[in-house]
C-alpha positions as CSV (number, residue, x, y, z in Angstrom):
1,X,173.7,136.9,63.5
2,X,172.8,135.1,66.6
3,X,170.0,133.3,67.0
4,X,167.8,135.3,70.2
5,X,166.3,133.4,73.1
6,X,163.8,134.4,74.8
7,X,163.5,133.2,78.4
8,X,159.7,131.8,79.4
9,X,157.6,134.4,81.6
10,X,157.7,133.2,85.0
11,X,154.1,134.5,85.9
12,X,153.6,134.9,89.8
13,X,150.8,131.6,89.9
14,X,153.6,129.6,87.9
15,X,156.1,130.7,91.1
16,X,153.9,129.4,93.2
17,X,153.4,126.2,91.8
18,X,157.2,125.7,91.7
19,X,157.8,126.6,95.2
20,X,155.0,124.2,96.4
21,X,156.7,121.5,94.7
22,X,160.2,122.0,96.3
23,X,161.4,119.6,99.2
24,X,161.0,120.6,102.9
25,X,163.6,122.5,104.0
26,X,166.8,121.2,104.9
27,X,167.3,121.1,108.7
28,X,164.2,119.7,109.6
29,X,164.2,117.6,112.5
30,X,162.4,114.3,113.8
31,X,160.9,115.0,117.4
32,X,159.9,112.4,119.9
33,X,156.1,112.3,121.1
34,X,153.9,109.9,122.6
35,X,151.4,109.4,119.6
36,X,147.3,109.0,120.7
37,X,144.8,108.8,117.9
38,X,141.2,108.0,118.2
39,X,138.5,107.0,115.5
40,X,134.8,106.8,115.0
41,X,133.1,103.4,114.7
42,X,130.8,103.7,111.2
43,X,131.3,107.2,110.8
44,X,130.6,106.6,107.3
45,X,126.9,105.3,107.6
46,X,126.1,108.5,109.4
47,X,125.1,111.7,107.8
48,X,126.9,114.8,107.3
49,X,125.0,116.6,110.5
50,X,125.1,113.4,112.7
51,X,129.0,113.3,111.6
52,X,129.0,117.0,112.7
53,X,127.6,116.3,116.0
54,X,129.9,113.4,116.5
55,X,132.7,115.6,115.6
56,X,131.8,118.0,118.2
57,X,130.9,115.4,121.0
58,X,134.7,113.9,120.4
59,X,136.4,116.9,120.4
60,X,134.5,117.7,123.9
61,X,135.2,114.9,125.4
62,X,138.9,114.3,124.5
63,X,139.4,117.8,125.8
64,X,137.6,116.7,129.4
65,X,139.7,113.4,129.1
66,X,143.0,115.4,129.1
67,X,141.8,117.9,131.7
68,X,140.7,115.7,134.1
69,X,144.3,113.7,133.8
70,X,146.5,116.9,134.2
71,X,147.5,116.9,130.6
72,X,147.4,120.9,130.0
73,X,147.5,122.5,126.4
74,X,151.4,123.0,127.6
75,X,152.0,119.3,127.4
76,X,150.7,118.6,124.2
77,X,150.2,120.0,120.3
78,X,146.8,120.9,119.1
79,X,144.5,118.1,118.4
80,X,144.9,117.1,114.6
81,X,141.6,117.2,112.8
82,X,141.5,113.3,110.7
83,X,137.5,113.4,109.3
84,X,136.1,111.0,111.8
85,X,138.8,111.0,114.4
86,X,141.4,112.9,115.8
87,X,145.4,112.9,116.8
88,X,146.8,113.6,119.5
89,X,151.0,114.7,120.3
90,X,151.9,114.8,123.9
91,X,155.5,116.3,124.2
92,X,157.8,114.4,126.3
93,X,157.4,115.9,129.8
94,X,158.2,114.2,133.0
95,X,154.9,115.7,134.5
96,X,153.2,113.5,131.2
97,X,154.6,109.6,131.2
98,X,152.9,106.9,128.8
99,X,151.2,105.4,132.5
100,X,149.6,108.9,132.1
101,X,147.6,108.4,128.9
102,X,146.9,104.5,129.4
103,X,146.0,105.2,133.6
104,X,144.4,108.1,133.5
105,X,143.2,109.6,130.0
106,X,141.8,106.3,128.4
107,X,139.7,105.3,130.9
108,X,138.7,108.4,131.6
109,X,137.4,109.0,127.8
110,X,136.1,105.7,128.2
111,X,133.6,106.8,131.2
112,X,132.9,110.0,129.4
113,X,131.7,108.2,126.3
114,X,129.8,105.7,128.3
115,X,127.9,108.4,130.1
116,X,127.4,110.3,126.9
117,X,125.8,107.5,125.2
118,X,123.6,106.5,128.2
119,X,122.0,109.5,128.1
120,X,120.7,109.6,125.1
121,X,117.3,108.9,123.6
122,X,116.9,106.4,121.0
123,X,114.7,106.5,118.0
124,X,114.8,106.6,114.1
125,X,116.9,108.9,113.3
126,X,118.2,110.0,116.3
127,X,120.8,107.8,117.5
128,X,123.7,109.7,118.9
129,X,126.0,106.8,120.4
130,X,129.4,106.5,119.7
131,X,131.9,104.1,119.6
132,X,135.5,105.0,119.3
133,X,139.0,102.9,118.3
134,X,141.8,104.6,120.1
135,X,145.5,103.5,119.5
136,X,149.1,104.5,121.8
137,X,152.0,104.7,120.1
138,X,155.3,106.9,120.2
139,X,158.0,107.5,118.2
140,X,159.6,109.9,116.2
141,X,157.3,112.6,114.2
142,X,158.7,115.3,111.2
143,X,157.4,117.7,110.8
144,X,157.2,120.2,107.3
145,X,154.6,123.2,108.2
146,X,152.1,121.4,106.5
147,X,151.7,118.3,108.6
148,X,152.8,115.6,110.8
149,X,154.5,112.9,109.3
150,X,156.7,109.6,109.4
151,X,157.0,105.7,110.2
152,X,155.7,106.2,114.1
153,X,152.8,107.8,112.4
154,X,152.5,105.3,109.9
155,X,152.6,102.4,112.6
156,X,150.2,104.1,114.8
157,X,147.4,104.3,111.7
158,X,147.8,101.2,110.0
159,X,147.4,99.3,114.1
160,X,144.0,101.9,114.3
161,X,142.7,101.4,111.3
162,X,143.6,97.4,110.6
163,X,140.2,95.0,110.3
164,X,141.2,93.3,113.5
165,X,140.9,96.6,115.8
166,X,137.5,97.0,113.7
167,X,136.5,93.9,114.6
168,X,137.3,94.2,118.2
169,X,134.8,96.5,118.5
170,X,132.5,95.4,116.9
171,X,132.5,92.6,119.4
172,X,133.2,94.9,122.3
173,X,130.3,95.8,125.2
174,X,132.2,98.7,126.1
175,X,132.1,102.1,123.9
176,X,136.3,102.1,123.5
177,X,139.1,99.4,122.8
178,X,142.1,100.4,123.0
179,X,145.4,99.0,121.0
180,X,148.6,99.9,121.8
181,X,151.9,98.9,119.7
182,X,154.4,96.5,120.7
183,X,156.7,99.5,122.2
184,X,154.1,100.6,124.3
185,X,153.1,97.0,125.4
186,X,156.8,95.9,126.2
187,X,158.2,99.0,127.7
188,X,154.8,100.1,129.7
189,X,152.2,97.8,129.7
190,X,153.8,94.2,130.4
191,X,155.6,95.8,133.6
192,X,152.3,96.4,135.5
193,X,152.8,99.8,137.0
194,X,149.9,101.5,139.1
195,X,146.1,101.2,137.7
196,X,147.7,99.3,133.7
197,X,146.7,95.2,134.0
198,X,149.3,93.7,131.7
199,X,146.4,90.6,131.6
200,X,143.7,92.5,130.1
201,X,145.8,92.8,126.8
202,X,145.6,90.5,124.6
203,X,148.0,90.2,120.9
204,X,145.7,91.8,118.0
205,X,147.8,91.8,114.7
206,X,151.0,91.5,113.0
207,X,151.8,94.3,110.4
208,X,154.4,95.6,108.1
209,X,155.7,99.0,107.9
210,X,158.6,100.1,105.8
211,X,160.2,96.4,105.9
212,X,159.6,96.0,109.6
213,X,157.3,93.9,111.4
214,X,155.0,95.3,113.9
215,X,152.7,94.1,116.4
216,X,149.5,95.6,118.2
217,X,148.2,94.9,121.5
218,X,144.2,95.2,122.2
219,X,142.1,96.0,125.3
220,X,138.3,96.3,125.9
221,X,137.6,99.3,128.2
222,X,136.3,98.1,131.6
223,X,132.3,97.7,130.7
224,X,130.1,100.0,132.6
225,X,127.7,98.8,135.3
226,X,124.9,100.0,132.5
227,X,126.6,98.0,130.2
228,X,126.9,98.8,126.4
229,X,124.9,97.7,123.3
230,X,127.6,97.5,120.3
231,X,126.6,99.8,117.2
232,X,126.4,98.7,113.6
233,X,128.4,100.1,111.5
């Protein structure tokens, strides 16, 4: 007589622990966007309510920055939540070039921040300032209905979050410094076009992404007539 197999119970929690580990689908498709993320300076030396504060004060004030420079919620994806920072995907739109984000929305966020932090009032335990790191970047971007992903992203982080940008400003009067990748600086930036001053960038870093060398361009935001008094952090 035969031996008899029984097959293993497939329990529904066991189901979904094998679908979660499939592959993305099939089909999915890299789309172009320009790529904007922004960061925190010492987030991490703050505590949880000041970080929620923070949180809140970014998100405002990225959301002004975008208004005021005609970028609609049309023209780009919802703001990506990263801890102490945020991204940003604008769509490819006439109405929304590079100049756009680098004329208009970055300097814009810079004056916002600069306001916000001047007035303040200082005091132990009550220091509100921030300080943000904001990188340019575009490229392709997949997309698996969990996330963003892929090298664009991967160049856009690493040029963010590299010790040199830290270390810009750290050094920096102004509230922002801005770093923008070698696309961005050759295909935008070096050509001068209205209100972008090829002379105020200056090479940051050389990096290495999936076997490919990469380099990041760095810019102090204009300083305020106030001034700014770097944070520590």
């Amino acid at each position: 007589m035969a031996e008899r197999y029984d097959a293993p119970v497939l329990t529904v929690a066991k189901a979904r622990r094998v679908r979660a580990r499939r592959p993305p689908p099939a089909g999915v498709r890299p789309r172009y966007r320009t790529i904007m993320a922004v960061d925190i300076e010492g987030s991490a030396t703050r505590t949880d309510p000041v970080k929620a504060e923070l949180r809140g004060t970014l998100y405002r004030l990225l959301e002004e920055a975008f208004t005021r420079a005609g970028i609609e919620e049309r023209h780009r994806e919802e703001f990506v939540d990263r801890g102490d920072g945020a991204l940003v995907l604008v769509r490819p739109m006439d109405e929304v070039p590079k100049t756009l984000l680098l004329h208009a929305v970055v300097p814009t966020l810079a004056e916002l921040l600069a306001g916000h932090n001047a007035g303040l009032t200082l005091g132990p335990g009550r220091d509100r300032r921030m300080r943000i790191r904001v990188v340019v970047h575009a490229g392709e971007v997949q997309s698996d209905g969990r996330g963003s992903f892929g090298e664009a992203l991967d160049v856009a982080f690493r040029l963010l979050d590299c010790p040199e940008a830290k270390d810009a400003l750290r050094s920096a009067r102004a509230p922002l410094v801005l770093v923008v990748s070698e696309d961005i600086y050759q295909s935008i930036v070096r050509h001068g076009y209205e209100g972008i001053d090829a002379r105020a960038y200056h090479p940051l870093v050389r990096l290495e992404v999936t076997g490919r060398r990469h380099r990041g361009w760095v810019r102090e935001a204009p300083p305020t007539a106030r001034g700014e008094v770097p944070l520590v952090g």
